[in-house]
LOTIVO-456157 format. One record per atom (N, C-alpha, C, CB): residue in three letters; x, y, z. Coordinates in steps of 0.001 Angstrom, whole numbers, plus 500000, padded with zeros to 6 digits. Glycine has a CB too. Example, Ala and Ser with C-alpha at 12.3 -4.5 7.8 and 13.67 -1.06 7.14 Angstrom:
<guvexs>
ALA513190494310507800 ALA512300495500507800 ALA513200496700507800 ALA511308495527509046 SER512850497750507080 SER513670498940507140 SER512900500030507870 SER514084499402505725 
</guvexs>
This chain:
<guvexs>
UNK945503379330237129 UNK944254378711237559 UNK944500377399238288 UNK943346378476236366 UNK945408376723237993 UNK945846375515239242 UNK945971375430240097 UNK946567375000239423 UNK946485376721240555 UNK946762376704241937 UNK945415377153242764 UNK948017377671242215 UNK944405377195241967 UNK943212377754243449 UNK942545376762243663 UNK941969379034243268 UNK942458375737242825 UNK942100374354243478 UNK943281373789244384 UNK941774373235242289 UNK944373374059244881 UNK944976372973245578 UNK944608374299247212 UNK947090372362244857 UNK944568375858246728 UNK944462376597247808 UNK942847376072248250 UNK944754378289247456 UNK942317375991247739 UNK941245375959248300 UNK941062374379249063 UNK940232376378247223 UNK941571373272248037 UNK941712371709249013 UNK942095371928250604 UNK943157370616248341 UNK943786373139250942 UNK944179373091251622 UNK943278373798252546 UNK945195373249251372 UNK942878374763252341 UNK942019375835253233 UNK940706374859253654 UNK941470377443252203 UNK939960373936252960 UNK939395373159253634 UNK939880372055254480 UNK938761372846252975 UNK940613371426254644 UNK941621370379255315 UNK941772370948256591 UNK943114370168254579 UNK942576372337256167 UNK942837373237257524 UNK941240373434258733 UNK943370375089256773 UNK940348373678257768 UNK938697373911258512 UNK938808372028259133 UNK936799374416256803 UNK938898371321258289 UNK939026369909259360 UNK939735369807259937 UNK939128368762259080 UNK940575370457260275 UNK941590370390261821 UNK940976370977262821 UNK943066371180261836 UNK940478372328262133 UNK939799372701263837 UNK938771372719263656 UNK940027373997264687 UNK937629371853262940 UNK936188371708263481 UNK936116370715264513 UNK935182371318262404 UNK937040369906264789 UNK936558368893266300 UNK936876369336266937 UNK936878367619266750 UNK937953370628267395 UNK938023370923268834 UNK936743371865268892 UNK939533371657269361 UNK936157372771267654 UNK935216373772267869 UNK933949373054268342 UNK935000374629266602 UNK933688371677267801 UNK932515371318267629 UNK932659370272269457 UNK932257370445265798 UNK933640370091270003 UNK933832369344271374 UNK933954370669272327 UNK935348368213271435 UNK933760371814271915 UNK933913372794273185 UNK933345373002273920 UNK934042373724273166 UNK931954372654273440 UNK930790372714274457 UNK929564371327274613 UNK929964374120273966 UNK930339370560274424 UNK929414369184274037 UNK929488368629275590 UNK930220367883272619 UNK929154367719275613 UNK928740366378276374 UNK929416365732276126 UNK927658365726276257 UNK930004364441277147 UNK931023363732276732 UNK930600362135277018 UNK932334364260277464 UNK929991361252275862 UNK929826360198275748 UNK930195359047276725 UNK930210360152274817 UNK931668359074277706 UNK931453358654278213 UNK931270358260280046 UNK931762358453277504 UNK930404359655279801 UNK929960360334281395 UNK928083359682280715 UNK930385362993281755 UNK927733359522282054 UNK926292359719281780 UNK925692360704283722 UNK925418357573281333 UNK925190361775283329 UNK924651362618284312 UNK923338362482284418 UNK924925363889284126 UNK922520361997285274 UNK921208361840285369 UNK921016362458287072 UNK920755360126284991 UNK919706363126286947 UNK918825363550288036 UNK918293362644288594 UNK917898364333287757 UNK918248362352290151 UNK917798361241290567 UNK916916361863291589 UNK918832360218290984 UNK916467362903292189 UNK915189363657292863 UNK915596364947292716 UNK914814363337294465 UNK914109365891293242 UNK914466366625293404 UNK914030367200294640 UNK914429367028292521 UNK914399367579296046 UNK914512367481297373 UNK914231368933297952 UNK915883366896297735 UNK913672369231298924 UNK912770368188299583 UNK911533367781298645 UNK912200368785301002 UNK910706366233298881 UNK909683365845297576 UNK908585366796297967 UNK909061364042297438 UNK907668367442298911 UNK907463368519298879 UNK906917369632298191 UNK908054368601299024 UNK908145369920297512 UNK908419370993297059 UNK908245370865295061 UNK909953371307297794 UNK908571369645295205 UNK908511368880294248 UNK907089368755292789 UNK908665367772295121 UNK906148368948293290 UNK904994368929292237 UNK905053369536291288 UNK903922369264292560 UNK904960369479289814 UNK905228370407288999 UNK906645371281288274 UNK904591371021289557 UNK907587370549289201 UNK908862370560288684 UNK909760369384288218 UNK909459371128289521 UNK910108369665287633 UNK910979368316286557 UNK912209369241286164 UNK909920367623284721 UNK913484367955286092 UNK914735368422285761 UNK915060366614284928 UNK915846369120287429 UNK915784367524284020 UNK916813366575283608 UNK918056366477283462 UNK916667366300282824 UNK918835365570282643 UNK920510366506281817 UNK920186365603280525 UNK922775366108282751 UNK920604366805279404 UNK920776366403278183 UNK922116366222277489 UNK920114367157277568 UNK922140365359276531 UNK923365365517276037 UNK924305364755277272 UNK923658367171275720 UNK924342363910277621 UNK925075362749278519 UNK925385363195279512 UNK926227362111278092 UNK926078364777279561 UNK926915365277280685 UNK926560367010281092 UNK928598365055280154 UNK925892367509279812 UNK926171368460279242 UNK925443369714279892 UNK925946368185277959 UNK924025369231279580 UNK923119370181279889 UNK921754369999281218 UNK922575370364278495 UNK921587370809282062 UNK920297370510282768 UNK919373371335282369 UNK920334370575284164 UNK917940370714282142 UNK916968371083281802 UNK915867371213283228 UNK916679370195280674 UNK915657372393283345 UNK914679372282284654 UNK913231372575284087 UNK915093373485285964 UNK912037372527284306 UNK910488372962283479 UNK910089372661284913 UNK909604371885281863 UNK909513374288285039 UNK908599374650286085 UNK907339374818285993 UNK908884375582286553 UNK906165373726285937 UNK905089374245285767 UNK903834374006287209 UNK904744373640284362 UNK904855374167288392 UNK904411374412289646 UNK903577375783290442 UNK905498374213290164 UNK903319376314289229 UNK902325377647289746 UNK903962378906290620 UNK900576376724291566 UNK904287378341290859 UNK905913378594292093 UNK907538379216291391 UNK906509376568292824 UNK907723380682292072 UNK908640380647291058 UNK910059380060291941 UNK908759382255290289 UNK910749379688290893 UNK911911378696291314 UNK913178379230291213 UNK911959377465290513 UNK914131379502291831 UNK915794380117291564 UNK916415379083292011 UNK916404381555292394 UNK917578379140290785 UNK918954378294290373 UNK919782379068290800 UNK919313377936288881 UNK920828378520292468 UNK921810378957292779 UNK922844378779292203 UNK921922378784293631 UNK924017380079291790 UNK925141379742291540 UNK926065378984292097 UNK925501380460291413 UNK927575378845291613 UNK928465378628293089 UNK928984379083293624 UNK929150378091293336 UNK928503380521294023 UNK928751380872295022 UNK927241381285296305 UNK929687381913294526 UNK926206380767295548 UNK924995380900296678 UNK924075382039296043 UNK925603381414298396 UNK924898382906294697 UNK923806383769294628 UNK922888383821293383 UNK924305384987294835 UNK921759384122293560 UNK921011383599292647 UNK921561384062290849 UNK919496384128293135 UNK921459382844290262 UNK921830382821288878 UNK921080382777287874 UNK922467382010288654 UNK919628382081288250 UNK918518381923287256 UNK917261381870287861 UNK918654380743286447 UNK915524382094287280 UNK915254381709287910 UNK913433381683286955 UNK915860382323289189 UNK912867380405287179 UNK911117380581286598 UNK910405381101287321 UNK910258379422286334 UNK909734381853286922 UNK908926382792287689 UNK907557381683287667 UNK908723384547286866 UNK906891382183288285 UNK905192381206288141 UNK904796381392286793 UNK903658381852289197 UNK904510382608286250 UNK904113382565284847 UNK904920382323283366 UNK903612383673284775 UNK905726381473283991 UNK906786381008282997 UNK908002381940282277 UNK905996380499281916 UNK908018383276283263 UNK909213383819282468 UNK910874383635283242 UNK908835385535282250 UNK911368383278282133 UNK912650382713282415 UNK914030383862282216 UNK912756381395281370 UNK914534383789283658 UNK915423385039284184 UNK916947384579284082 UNK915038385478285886 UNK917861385051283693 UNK919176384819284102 UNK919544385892284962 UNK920096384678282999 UNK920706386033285966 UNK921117387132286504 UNK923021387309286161 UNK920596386983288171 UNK922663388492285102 UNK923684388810284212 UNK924963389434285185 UNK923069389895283045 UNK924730389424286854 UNK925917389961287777 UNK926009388673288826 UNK925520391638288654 UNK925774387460288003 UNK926593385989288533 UNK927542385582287960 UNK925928384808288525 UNK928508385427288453 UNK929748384891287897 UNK929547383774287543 UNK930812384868288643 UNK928522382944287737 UNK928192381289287367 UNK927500381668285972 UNK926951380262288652 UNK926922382785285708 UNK926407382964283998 UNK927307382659282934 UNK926042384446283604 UNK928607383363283476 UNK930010383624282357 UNK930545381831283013 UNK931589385627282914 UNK930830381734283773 UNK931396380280283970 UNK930677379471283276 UNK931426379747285334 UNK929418379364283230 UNK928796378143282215 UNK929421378261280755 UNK926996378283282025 UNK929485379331280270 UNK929378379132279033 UNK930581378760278234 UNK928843380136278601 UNK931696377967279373 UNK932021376830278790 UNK932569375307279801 UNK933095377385277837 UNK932826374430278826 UNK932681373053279467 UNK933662372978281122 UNK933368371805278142 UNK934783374026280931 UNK936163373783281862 UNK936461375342282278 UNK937691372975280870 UNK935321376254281960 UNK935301377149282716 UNK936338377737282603 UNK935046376884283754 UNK936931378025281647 UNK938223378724280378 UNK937612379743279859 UNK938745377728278922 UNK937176380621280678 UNK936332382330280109 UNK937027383190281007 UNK934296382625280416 UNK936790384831280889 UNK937157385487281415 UNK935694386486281974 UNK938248385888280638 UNK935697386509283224 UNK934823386887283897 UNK934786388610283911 UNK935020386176285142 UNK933936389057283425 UNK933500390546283282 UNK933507390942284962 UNK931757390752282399 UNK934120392676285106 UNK934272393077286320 UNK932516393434286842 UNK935438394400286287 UNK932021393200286020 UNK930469393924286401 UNK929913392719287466 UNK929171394148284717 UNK930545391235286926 UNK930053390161288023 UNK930453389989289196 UNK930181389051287712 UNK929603389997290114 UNK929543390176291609 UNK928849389639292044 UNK929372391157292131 UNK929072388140292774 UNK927893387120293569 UNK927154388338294599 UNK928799385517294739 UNK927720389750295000 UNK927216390311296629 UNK926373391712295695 UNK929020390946298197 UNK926651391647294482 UNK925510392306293751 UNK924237391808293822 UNK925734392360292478 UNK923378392977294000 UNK921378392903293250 UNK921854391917292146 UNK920368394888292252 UNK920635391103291930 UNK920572390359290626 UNK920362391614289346 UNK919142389147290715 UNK920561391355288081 UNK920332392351287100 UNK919493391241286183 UNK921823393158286403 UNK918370391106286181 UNK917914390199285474 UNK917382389960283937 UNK917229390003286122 UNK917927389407283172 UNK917901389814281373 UNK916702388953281077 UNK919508389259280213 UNK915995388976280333 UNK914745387795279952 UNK915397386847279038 UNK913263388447279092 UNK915241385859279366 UNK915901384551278205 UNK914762384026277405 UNK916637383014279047 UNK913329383552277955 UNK912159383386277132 UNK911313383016278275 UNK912241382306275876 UNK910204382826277352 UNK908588382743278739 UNK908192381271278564 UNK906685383978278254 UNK908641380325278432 UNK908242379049278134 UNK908432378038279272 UNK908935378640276974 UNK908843378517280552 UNK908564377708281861 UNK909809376738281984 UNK907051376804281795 UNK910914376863280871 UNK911814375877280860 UNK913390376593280674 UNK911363374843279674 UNK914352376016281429 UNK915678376906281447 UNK916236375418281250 UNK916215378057283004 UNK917163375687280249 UNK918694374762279950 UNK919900375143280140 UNK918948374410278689 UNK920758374980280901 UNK922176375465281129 UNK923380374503281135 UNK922202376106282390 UNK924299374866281394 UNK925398373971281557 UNK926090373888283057 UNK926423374404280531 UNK925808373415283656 UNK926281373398285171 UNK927701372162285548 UNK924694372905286153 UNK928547373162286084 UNK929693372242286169 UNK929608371643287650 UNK931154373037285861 UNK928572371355288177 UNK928503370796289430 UNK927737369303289391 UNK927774371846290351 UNK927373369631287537 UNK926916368288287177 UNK927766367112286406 UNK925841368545286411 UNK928915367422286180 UNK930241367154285269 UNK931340367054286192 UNK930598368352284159 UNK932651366272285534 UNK933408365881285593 UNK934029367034285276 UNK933470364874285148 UNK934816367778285778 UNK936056369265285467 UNK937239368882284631 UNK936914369929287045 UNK937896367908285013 UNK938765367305284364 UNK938663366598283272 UNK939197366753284980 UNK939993366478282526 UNK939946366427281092 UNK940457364861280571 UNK940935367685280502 UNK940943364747282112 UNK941762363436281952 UNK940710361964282471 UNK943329363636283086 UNK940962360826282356 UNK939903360120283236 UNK939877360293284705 UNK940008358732283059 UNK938903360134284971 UNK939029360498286619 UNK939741359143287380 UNK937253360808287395 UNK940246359428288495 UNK940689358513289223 UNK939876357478290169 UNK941444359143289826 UNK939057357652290065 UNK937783356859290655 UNK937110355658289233 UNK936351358345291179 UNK938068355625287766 UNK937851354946287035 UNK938694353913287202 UNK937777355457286066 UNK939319352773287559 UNK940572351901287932 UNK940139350808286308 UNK940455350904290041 UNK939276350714285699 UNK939041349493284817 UNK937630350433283481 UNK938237347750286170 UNK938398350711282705 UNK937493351873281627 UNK936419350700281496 UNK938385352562279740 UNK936637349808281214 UNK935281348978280662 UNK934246348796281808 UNK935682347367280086 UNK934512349146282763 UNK933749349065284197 UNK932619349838284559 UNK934591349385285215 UNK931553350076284242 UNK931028351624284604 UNK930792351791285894 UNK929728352068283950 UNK931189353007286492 UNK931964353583287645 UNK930957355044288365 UNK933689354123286913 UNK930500354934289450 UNK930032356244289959 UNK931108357349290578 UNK929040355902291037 UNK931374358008289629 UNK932494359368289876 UNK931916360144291289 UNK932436360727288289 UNK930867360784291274 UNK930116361469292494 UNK928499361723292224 UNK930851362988292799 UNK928129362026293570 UNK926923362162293514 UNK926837363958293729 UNK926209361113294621 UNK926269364792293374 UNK925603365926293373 UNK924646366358293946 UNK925364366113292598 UNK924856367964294205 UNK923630369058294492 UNK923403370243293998 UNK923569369431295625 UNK922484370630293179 UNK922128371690292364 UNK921020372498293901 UNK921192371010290551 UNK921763373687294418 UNK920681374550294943 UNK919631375402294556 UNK921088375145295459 UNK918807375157294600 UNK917466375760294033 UNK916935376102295461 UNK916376374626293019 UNK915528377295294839 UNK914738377467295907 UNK913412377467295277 UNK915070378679296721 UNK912449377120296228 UNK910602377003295766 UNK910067378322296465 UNK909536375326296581 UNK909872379294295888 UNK908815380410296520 UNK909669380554297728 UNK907021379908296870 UNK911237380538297720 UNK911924381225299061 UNK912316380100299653 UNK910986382153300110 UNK911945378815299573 UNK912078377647300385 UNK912962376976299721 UNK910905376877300655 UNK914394376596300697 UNK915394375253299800 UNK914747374442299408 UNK916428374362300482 UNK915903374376298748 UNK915272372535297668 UNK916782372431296842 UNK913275372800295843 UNK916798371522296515 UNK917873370800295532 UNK917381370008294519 UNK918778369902296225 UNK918051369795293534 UNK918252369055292222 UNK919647368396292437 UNK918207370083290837 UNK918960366969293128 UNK920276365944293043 UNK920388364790291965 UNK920377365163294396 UNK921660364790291991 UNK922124363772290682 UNK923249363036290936 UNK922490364517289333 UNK923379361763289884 UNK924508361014290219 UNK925291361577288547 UNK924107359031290602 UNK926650361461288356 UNK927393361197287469 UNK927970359931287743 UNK928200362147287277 UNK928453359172286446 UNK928985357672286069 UNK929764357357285141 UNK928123356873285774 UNK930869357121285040 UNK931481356664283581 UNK930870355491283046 UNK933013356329283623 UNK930634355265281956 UNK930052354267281161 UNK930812354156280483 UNK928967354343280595 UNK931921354609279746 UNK933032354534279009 UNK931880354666277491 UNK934163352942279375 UNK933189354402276283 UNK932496354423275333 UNK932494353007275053 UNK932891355313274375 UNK932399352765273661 UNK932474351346272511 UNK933877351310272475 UNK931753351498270720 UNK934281352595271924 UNK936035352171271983 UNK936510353604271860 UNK936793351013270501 UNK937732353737272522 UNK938983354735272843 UNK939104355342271398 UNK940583353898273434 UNK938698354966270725 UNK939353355712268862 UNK938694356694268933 UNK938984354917267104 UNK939138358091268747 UNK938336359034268533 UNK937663359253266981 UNK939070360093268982 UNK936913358696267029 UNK935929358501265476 UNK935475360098265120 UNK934128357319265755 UNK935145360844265972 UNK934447362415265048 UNK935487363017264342 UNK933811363829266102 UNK936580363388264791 UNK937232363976264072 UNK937754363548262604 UNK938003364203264798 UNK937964362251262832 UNK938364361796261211 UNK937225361733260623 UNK939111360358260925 UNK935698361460261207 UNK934774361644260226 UNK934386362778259489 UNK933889361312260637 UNK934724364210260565 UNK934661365473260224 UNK935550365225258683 UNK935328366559261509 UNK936975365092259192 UNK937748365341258367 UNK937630364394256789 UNK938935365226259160 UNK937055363161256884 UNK936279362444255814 UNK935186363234254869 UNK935542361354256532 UNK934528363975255512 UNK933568364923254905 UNK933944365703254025 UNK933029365664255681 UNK935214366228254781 UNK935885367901254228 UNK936884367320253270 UNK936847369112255633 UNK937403366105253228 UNK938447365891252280 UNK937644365561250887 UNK939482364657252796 UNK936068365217250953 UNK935548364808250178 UNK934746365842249313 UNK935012363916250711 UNK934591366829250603 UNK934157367956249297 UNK935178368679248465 UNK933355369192249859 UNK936118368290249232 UNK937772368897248634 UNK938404368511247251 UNK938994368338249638 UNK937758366652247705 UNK938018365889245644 UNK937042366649245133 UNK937555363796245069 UNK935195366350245489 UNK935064367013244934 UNK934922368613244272 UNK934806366530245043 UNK935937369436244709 UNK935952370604244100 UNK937224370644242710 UNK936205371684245371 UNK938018369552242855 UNK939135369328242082 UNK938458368692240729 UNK940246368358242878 UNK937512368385241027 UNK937133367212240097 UNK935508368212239533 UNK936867365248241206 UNK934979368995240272 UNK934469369893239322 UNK935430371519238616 UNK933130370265240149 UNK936814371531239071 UNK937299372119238487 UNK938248371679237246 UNK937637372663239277 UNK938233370140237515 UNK939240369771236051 UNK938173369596235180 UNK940351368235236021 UNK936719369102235301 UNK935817369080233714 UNK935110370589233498 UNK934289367710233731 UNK935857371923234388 UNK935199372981233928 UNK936683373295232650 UNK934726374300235393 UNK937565372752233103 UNK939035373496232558 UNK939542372547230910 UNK940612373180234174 UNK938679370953231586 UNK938890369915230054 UNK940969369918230675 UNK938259371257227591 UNK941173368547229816 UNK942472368037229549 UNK943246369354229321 UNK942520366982228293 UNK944393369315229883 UNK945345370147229794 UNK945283370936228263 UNK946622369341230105 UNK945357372019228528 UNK945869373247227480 UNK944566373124226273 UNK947803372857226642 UNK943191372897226709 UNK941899373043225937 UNK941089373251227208 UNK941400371692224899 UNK940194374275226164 UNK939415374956226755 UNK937964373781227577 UNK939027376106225538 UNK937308374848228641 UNK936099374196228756 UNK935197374443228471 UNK935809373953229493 UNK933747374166228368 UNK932636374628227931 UNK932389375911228585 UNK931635373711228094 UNK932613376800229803 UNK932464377832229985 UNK933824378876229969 UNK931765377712231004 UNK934888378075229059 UNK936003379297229138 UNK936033379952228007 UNK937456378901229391 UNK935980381305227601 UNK936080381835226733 UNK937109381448225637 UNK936114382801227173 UNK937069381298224430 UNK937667380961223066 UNK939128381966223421 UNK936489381511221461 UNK940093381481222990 UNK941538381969222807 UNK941623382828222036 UNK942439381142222421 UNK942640383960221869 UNK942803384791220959 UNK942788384732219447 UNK943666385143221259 UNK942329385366218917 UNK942093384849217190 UNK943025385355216290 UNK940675385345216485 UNK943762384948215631 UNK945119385168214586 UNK944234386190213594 UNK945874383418213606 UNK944850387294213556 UNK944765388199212672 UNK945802388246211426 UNK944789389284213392 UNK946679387514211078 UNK948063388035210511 UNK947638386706209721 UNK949759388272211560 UNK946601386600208791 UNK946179385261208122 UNK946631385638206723 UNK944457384817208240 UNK947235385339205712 UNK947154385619204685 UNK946728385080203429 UNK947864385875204685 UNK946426384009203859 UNK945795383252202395 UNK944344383810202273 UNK945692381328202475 UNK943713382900201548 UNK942158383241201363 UNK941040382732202285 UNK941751382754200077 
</guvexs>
């Protein structure tokens, strides 16, 4: 029985090693900030709103322009799109569908995707609003960019264009990206992860030594020891 408390300490420890890369795979990175700064031509504009959430991460577009709206991939062919009555389309034969769905675009692209394919369009929901991950709004690289010369500096990396169309008519969703850096270079999540997990780890040691009591006595839920039969007095 000793040993499944130290297997189990270890088997959690191990889960805190790789919950920060699982939990950074698809995040936003603190110290990017991605913001929408129009959306072009103004025009076209009434009733549509975009944002990015999550610092770097995500754009949020909400169409409630009567107008349905398509999100070009990168390669030009349509990838998403709000219809006027708020139903929200992906097109499951864009190679920009499978590329989003992660930060550095480290997926493997299904042979069915074809920018020079018909769209195949799947329903995502009817609520007038699409969130994605667009790497035309981000930084690709993993390293600081070279357009950072002084981290404490905050720095405009590039400016952006998201192609969209209004009822057939261009338009864009432009944005700036910026380093803002963080507070400080220490990577704080992971040891906090790992603070968590070491702590449910004492405590599992520490509700398994008052189930077990001081060495070689029983605990309140362990069954009584074998009973001496070979008694001979009275």
């Amino acid at each position: 029985m000793t040993d499944r408390p130290i297997f189990w300490l270890v088997t959690l420890l191990a889960a805190a090693a790789l919950w920060p890369a699982a939990a950074s795979a698809h995040q936003g990175n603190p110290d990017y900030r991605s913001e929408v700064t129009a959306i072009t031509p103004g025009r076209d504009a009434p009733g549509i709103d975009a944002q990015v959430v999550n610092f770097d991460d995500s754009v949020v577009l909400r169409n409630d322009s009567g107008k349905t709206v398509m999100v070009k991939g990168y390669e030009g062919e349509p990838f998403a799109r709000i219809s006027a009555d708020g139903l929200v389309e992906v097109n499951l034969n864009s190679p920009s569908f499978y590329l989003n769905q992660d930060r550095y675009a480290e997926v493997d692209i299904p042979s069915r995707a074809d920018p020079d394919k018909p769209p195949d369009w799947d329903e995502v929901d009817r609520s007038g609003q699409f969130a994605w991950h667009d790497h035309r709004s981000h930084y690709m690289g993993k390293n600081t960019p070279p357009q950072v010369t002084d981290r404490s500096v905050p720095t405009v990396i590039f400016d952006y264009s998201i192609p969209i169309s209004v009822d057939g008519d261009p338009a864009a969703i432009d944005g700036t990206l910026s380093w803002v850096g963080s507070e400080s270079g220490f990577p704080v999540a992971p040891f906090a992860g790992l603070g968590v997990v070491v702590l449910l780890g004492v405590g599992w040691l520490t509700y398994r030594r008052n189930r077990t009591g001081p060495a070689g006595t029983a605990g309140p839920d362990d069954p009584p020891g074998p009973q001496r039969t070979d008694r001979t007095g009275p």
